[in-house]
C-alpha positions in Angstrom: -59.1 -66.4 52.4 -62.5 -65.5 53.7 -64.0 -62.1 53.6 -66.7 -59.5 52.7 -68.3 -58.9 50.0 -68.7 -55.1 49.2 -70.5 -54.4 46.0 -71.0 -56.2 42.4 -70.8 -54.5 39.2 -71.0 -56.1 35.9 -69.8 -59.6 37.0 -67.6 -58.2 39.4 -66.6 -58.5 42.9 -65.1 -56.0 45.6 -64.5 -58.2 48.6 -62.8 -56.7 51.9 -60.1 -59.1 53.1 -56.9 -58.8 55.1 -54.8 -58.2 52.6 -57.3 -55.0 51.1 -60.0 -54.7 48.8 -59.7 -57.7 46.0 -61.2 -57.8 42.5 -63.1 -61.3 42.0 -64.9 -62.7 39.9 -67.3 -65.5 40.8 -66.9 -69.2 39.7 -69.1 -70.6 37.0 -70.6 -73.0 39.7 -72.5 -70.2 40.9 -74.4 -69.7 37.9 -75.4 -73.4 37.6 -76.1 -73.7 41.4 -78.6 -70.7 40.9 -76.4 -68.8 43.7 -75.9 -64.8 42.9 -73.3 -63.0 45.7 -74.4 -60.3 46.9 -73.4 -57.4 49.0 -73.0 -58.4 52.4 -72.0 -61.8 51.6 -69.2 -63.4 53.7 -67.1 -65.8 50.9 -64.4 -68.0 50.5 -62.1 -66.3 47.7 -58.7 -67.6 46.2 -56.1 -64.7 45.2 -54.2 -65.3 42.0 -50.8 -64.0 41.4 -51.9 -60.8 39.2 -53.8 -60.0 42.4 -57.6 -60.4 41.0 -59.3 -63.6 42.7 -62.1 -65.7 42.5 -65.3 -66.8 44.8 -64.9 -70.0 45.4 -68.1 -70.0 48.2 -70.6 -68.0 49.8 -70.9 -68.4 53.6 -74.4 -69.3 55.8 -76.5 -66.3 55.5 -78.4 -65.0 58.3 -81.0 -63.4 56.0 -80.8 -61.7 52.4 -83.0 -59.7 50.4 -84.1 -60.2 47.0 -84.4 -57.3 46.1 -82.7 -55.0 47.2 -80.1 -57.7 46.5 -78.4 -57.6 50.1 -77.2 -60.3 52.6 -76.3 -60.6 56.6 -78.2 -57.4 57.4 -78.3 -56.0 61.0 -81.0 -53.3 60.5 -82.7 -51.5 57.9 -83.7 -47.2 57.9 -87.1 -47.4 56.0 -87.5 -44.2 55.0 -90.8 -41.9 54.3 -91.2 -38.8 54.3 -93.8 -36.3 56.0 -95.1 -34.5 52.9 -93.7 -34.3 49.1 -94.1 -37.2 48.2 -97.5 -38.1 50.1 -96.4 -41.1 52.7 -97.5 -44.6 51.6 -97.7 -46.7 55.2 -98.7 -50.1 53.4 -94.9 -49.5 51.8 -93.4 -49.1 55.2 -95.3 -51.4 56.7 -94.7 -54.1 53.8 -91.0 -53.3 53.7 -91.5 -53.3 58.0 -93.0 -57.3 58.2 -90.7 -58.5 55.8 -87.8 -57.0 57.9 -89.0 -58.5 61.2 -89.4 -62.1 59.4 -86.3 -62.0 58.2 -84.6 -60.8 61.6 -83.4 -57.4 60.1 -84.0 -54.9 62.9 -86.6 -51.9 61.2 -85.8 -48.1 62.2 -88.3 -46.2 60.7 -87.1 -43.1 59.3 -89.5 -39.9 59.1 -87.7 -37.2 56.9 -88.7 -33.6 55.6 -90.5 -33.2 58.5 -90.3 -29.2 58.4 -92.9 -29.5 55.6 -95.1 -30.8 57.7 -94.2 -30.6 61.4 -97.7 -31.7 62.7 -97.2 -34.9 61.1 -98.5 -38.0 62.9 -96.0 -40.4 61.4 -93.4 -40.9 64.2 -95.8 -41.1 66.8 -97.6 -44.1 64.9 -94.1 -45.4 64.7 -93.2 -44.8 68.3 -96.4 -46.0 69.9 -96.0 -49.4 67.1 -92.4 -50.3 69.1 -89.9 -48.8 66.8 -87.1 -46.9 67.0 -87.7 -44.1 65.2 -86.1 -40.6 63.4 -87.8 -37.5 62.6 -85.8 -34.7 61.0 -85.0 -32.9 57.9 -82.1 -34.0 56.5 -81.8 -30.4 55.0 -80.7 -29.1 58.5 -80.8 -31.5 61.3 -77.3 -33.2 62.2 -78.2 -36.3 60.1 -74.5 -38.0 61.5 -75.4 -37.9 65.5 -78.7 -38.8 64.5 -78.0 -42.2 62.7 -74.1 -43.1 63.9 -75.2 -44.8 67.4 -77.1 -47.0 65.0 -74.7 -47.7 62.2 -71.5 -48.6 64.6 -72.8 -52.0 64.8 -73.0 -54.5 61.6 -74.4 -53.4 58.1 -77.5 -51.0 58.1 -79.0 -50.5 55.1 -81.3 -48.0 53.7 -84.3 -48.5 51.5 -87.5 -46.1 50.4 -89.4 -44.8 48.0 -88.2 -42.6 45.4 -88.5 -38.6 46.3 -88.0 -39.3 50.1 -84.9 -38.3 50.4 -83.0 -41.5 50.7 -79.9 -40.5 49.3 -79.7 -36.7 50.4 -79.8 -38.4 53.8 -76.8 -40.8 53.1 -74.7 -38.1 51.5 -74.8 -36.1 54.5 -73.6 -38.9 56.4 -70.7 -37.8 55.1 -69.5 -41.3 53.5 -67.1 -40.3 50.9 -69.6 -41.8 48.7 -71.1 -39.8 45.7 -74.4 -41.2 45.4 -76.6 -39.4 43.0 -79.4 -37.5 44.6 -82.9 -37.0 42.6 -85.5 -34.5 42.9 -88.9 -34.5 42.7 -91.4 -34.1 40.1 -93.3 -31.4 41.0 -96.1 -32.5 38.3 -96.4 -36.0 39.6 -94.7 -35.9 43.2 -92.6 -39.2 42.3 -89.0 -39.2 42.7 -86.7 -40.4 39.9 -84.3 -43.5 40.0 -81.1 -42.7 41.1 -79.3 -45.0 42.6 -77.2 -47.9 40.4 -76.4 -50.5 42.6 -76.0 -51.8 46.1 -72.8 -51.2 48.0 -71.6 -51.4 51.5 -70.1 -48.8 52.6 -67.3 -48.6 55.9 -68.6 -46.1 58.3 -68.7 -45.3 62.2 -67.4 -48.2 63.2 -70.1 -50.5 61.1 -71.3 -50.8 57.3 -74.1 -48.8 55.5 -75.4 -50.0 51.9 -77.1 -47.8 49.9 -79.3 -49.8 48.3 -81.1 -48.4 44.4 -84.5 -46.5 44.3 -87.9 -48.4 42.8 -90.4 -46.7 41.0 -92.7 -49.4 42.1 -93.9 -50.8 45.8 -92.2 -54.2 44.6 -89.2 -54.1 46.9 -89.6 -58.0 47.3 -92.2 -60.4 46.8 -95.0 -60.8 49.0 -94.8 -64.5 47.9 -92.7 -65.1 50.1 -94.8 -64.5 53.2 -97.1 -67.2 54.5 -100.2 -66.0 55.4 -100.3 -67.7 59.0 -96.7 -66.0 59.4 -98.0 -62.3 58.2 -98.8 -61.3 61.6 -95.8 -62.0 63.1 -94.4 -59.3 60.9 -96.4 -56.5 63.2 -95.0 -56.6 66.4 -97.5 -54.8 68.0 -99.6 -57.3 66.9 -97.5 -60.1 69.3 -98.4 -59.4 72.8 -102.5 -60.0 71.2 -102.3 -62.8 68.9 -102.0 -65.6 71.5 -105.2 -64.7 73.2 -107.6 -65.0 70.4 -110.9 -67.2 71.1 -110.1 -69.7 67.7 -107.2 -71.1 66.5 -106.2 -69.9 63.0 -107.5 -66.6 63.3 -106.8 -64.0 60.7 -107.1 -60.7 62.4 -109.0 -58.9 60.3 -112.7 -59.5 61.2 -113.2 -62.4 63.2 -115.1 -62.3 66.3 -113.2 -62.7 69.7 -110.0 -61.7 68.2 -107.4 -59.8 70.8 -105.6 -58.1 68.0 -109.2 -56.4 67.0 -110.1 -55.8 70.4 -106.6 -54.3 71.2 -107.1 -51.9 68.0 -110.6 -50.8 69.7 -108.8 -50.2 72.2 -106.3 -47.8 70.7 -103.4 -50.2 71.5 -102.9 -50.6 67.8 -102.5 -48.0 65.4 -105.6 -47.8 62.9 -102.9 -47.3 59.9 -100.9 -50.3 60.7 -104.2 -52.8 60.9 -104.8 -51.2 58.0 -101.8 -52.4 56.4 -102.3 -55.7 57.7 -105.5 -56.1 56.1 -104.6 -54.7 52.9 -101.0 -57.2 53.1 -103.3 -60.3 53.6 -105.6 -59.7 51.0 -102.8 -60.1 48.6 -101.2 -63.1 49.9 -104.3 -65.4 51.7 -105.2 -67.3 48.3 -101.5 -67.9 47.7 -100.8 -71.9 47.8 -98.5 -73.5 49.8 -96.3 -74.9 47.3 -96.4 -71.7 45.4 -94.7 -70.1 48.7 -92.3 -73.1 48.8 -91.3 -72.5 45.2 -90.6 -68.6 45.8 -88.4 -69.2 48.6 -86.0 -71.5 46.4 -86.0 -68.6 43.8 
């Protein structure tokens, strides 16, 4: 019987089938094929007669995510907020390029914006291409906000901790009961909440909630070849073909569109920036270095 794969927890899993939610357990052929399920997962399970089952196979995956450990996503809400904590673009922009290389749609997601309504953040986002949210999820309508984008496939959230994440999710109203954390007001950083990953039925689609990071490591940059890094910027696209050498890098070569577009404002400064700053970190990586990562 084939269905989906809800959450895991401590070796087990809740997979959504005809017959209900079943409690399985993968085979032992997982662990020696290197394969972990993951939420999101479409599998092959066998029911036994006390009513548990087993994975017996995980379907093709369209994409899946390290970490957060997540598979066959449809789009992600990376979310930042306008003040408390201070945003970090290069983290939306990382989390942004790995997204659009792994076709995952990116909404970026603006929240606690009456701290700081001036805030230049969805405009950047807007003017970069994406579908983007500004509100406070303390008082705006956070369910006709987000449902036209959730009653289609899984949607998953991800974002620092302290942006309000979770606060968000539980007033999506999802009959989930996912622990929300404040903020430090010595530090600004938000405490780890979240457990685990789990999907979530709601408006017609799936949401995952997927578990807070104290770090900026939602996935490694490994993974990224440098040549593909600016395909990750869509705003970077319409440019790239037109520069004056083959192999350019985009970052301070002469006679190169994306620059001149950025001159001429039709780039964001803060998502070049980002750019830059992402392929520093991955241009000395090796080719068979990237190879190795994407078997991991």
């Amino acid at each position: 019987m084939e269905g989906l794969i809800l959450k895991g927890i401590g070796g087990f899993y809740y997979v959504k089938t005809e017959r209900g939610v079943i409690e399985c357990r993968a085979r032992g052929r997982f662990r020696k094929d290197n394969i972990k399920p993951a939420a999101g997962d479409r599998a092959e399970i066998e029911i036994q007669d006390d009513g548990t089952g087993y994975v017996l196979e995980i379907l093709p995956r369209r994409n899946h995510m390290i970490r957060p450990p997540l598979a066959n996503v449809d789009r992600m809400f990376i979310v930042a907020a306008a003040a408390r904590p201070e945003p970090n673009l290069l983290f939306v922009d990382k989390i942004a390029a790995i997204c659009e290389l792994k076709g995952i749609e990116p909404v970026i997601v603006i929240n606690k914006t009456d701290l700081n309504p001036a805030s230049p953040l969805p405009g950047i986002y807007r003017n970069a291409g994406f579908e983007t949210i500004a509100l406070s999820a303390e008082r705006d309508d956070v369910k006709a906000m987000f449902a036209p984008y959730i009653k289609n496939g899984v949607s998953a959230f991800t974002g620092a901790s302290g942006v309000g994440k979770s606060s968000i999710i539980n007033r999506l109203g999802l009959g989930a009961s996912f622990e929300v954390g404040g903020v430090s007001d010595r530090i600004e950083r938000g405490r780890h909440t979240t457990r685990h990953v789990e999907l979530i039925e709601a408006y017609g689609g799936y949401v995952a909630d997927t578990p807070g990071f104290s770090s900026y490591d939602i996935e490694r940059l490994s993974i990224i070849d440098k040549e593909e890094l600016c395909r990750g910027f869509r705003d970077f696209i319409p440019y790239i073909d037109d520069c004056r050498f083959t192999g350019c890098s985009h970052t301070k070569e002469k006679g190169c569109a994306v620059r001149e577009a950025l001159s001429q404002g039709k780039i964001e400064k803060t998502r070049h920036q980002s750019y830059c700053a992402l392929y520093e970190q991955i241009k000395d990586i090796k080719p068979w270095e990237i190879s190795e990562s994407k078997r991991m």
